[in-house]
C-alpha positions in Angstrom: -212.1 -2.8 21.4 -214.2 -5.9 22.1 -218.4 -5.5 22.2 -219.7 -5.5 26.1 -221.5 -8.2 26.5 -225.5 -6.6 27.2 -226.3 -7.8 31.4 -229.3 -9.9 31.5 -231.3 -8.2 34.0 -232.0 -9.6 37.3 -235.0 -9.8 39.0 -235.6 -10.5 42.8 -238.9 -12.5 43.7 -240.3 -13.0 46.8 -242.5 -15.3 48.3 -243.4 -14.0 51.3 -244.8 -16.1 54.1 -246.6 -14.9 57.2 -246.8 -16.8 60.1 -249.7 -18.7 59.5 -248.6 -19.9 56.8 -250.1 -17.7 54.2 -248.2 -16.1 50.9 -248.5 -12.8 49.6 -249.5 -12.4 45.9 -249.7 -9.3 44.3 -252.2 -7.8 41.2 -250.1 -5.1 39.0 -252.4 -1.6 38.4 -249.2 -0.9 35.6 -251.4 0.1 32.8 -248.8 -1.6 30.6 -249.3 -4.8 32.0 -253.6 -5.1 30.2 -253.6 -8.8 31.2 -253.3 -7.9 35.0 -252.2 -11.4 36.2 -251.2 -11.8 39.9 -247.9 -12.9 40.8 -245.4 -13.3 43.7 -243.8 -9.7 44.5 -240.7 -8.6 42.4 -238.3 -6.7 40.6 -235.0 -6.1 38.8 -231.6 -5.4 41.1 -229.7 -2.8 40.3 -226.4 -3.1 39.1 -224.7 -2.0 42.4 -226.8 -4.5 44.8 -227.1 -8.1 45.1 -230.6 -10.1 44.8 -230.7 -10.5 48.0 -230.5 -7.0 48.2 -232.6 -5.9 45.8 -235.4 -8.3 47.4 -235.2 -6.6 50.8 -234.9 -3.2 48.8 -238.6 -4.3 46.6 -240.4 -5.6 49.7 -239.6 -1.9 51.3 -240.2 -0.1 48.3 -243.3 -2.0 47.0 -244.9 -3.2 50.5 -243.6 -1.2 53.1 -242.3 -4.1 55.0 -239.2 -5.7 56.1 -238.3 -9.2 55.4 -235.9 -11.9 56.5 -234.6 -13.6 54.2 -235.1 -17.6 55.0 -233.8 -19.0 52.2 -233.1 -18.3 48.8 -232.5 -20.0 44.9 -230.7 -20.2 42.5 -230.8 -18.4 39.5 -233.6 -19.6 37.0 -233.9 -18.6 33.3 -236.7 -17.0 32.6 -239.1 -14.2 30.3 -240.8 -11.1 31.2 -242.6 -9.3 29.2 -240.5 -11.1 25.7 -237.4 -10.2 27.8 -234.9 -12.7 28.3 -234.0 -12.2 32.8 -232.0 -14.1 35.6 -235.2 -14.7 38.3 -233.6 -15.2 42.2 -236.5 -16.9 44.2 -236.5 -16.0 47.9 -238.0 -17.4 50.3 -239.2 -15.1 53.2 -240.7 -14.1 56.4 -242.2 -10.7 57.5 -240.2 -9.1 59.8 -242.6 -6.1 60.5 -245.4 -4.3 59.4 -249.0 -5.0 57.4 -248.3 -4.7 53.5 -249.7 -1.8 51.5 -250.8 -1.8 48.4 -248.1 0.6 47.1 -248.2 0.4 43.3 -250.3 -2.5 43.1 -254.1 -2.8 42.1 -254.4 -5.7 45.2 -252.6 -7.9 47.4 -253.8 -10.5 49.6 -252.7 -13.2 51.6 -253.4 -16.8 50.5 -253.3 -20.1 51.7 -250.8 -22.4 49.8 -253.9 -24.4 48.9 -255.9 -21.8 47.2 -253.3 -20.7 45.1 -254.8 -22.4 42.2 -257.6 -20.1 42.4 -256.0 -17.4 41.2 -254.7 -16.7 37.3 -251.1 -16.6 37.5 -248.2 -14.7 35.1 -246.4 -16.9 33.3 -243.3 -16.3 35.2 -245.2 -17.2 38.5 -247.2 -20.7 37.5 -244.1 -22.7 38.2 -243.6 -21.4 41.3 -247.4 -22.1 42.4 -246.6 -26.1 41.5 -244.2 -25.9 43.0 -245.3 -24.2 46.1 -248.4 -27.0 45.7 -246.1 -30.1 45.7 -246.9 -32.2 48.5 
Protein backbone atom coordinates (compact mmCIF):
# COMPACT_ATOMS: atom_id res chain seq x y z
CA UNK A 1 0.00 0.00 0.00
CA UNK A 2 1.44 3.33 -1.22
CA UNK A 3 2.22 6.38 1.56
CA UNK A 4 -0.81 9.23 1.40
CA UNK A 5 0.59 11.98 0.31
CA UNK A 6 0.24 14.60 3.75
CA UNK A 7 -2.51 17.77 2.31
CA UNK A 8 -0.87 21.01 2.52
CA UNK A 9 -3.31 23.02 4.41
CA UNK A 10 -5.19 25.68 2.90
CA UNK A 11 -5.83 28.86 4.21
CA UNK A 12 -8.51 31.47 3.00
CA UNK A 13 -7.48 35.33 3.33
CA UNK A 14 -9.54 38.05 2.96
CA UNK A 15 -9.12 41.47 2.20
CA UNK A 16 -12.05 42.96 3.03
CA UNK A 17 -13.08 46.35 1.55
CA UNK A 18 -15.79 48.68 2.75
CA UNK A 19 -17.21 51.01 0.69
CA UNK A 20 -15.16 53.80 1.25
CA UNK A 21 -12.52 52.20 0.34
CA UNK A 22 -11.07 51.07 3.62
CA UNK A 23 -9.52 47.34 4.50
CA UNK A 24 -9.97 45.40 7.46
CA UNK A 25 -6.83 44.29 9.34
CA UNK A 26 -6.90 42.27 12.22
CA UNK A 27 -4.48 41.99 15.62
CA UNK A 28 -4.43 38.16 16.93
CA UNK A 29 -5.11 38.00 21.03
CA UNK A 30 -3.86 33.93 20.34
CA UNK A 31 -1.50 33.78 23.20
CA UNK A 32 0.61 31.56 20.87
CA UNK A 33 1.11 34.06 18.48
CA UNK A 34 3.74 36.55 21.33
CA UNK A 35 4.75 38.71 18.31
CA UNK A 36 1.04 39.93 17.85
CA UNK A 37 1.51 41.25 14.23
CA UNK A 38 -1.69 42.39 12.30
CA UNK A 39 -2.66 40.83 9.23
CA UNK A 40 -5.57 40.51 6.72
CA UNK A 41 -8.32 38.04 8.21
CA UNK A 42 -7.85 34.29 7.66
CA UNK A 43 -7.84 30.72 8.14
CA UNK A 44 -7.42 27.13 7.04
CA UNK A 45 -10.56 25.31 4.82
CA UNK A 46 -11.64 22.32 5.84
CA UNK A 47 -11.26 19.41 3.95
CA UNK A 48 -14.89 19.24 2.84
CA UNK A 49 -15.25 23.04 1.68
CA UNK A 50 -13.70 25.04 -0.93
CA UNK A 51 -11.64 28.49 -0.18
CA UNK A 52 -14.10 30.29 -1.30
CA UNK A 53 -15.95 28.64 1.20
CA UNK A 54 -14.05 28.52 3.88
CA UNK A 55 -13.55 32.50 3.35
CA UNK A 56 -17.21 33.18 3.63
CA UNK A 57 -17.28 30.52 6.53
CA UNK A 58 -13.96 32.71 8.49
CA UNK A 59 -15.50 36.20 7.87
CA UNK A 60 -18.89 34.68 9.70
CA UNK A 61 -17.10 32.89 12.25
CA UNK A 62 -14.28 35.43 13.07
CA UNK A 63 -16.32 38.83 12.19
CA UNK A 64 -19.79 38.23 12.20
CA UNK A 65 -20.24 39.49 8.76
CA UNK A 66 -21.13 38.39 5.44
CA UNK A 67 -19.09 38.99 2.38
CA UNK A 68 -19.25 38.91 -1.36
CA UNK A 69 -16.85 37.55 -2.89
CA UNK A 70 -15.42 40.06 -5.71
CA UNK A 71 -12.74 38.46 -6.81
CA UNK A 72 -10.34 35.91 -5.87
CA UNK A 73 -6.43 34.36 -6.51
CA UNK A 74 -4.74 32.01 -7.17
CA UNK A 75 -3.06 29.77 -4.94
CA UNK A 76 0.26 31.26 -3.51
CA UNK A 77 2.96 29.28 -1.68
CA UNK A 78 3.44 30.31 1.46
CA UNK A 79 4.64 29.81 5.63
CA UNK A 80 2.76 30.10 8.82
CA UNK A 81 4.03 29.67 11.78
CA UNK A 82 7.30 27.21 10.00
CA UNK A 83 4.32 25.52 8.28
CA UNK A 84 4.53 24.97 4.68
CA UNK A 85 0.33 26.24 3.42
CA UNK A 86 -1.57 26.91 -0.02
CA UNK A 87 -2.76 30.87 0.85
CA UNK A 88 -6.20 31.78 -1.58
CA UNK A 89 -6.36 35.73 -1.54
CA UNK A 90 -9.86 37.05 -1.88
CA UNK A 91 -10.85 39.97 -2.54
CA UNK A 92 -14.15 41.24 -0.85
CA UNK A 93 -16.97 43.47 -0.09
CA UNK A 94 -19.13 43.56 3.11
CA UNK A 95 -22.28 42.46 2.52
CA UNK A 96 -23.78 43.19 6.00
CA UNK A 97 -23.11 43.98 9.34
CA UNK A 98 -20.16 46.08 11.62
CA UNK A 99 -17.25 43.48 12.41
CA UNK A 100 -16.62 42.33 15.91
CA UNK A 101 -13.77 41.69 17.39
CA UNK A 102 -14.51 37.98 17.90
CA UNK A 103 -11.21 36.26 18.75
CA UNK A 104 -9.03 39.10 17.95
CA UNK A 105 -7.22 41.57 20.25
CA UNK A 106 -8.29 44.58 17.56
CA UNK A 107 -9.55 45.35 14.21
CA UNK A 108 -9.78 48.42 12.37
CA UNK A 109 -10.43 49.76 9.18
CA UNK A 110 -7.61 51.41 7.24
CA UNK A 111 -7.03 53.34 4.39
CA UNK A 112 -4.91 51.62 1.62
CA UNK A 113 -2.45 54.45 2.23
CA UNK A 114 -1.83 53.97 5.83
CA UNK A 115 -1.23 50.49 5.58
CA UNK A 116 2.42 50.99 6.06
CA UNK A 117 1.79 52.13 9.42
CA UNK A 118 1.12 49.19 10.76
CA UNK A 119 3.69 45.97 11.48
CA UNK A 120 2.69 43.35 9.37
CA UNK A 121 3.02 39.18 9.63
CA UNK A 122 5.20 37.98 7.29
CA UNK A 123 2.53 36.24 5.41
CA UNK A 124 0.64 39.64 5.01
CA UNK A 125 3.68 42.26 3.86
CA UNK A 126 3.34 41.09 0.31
CA UNK A 127 -0.02 41.68 0.19
CA UNK A 128 0.33 45.39 1.73
CA UNK A 129 2.77 46.15 -1.56
CA UNK A 130 0.92 44.93 -3.29
CA UNK A 131 -2.26 46.54 -2.11
CA UNK A 132 0.21 49.91 -2.21
CA UNK A 133 1.12 49.63 -5.93
CA UNK A 134 -0.03 52.49 -7.79
Amino acid sequence: MKPRALRIPRVAVGIIERHDNHVLIVLPSSPDDPTRLWQFPRGLANIDESPEQAMRRIADEQLGIGVEIVVGQPPVAAEINGREVEMRYFFCGVADEEPRPGPYAEIRWVTRGHLREYEFDDPSKPVVEWLLEP
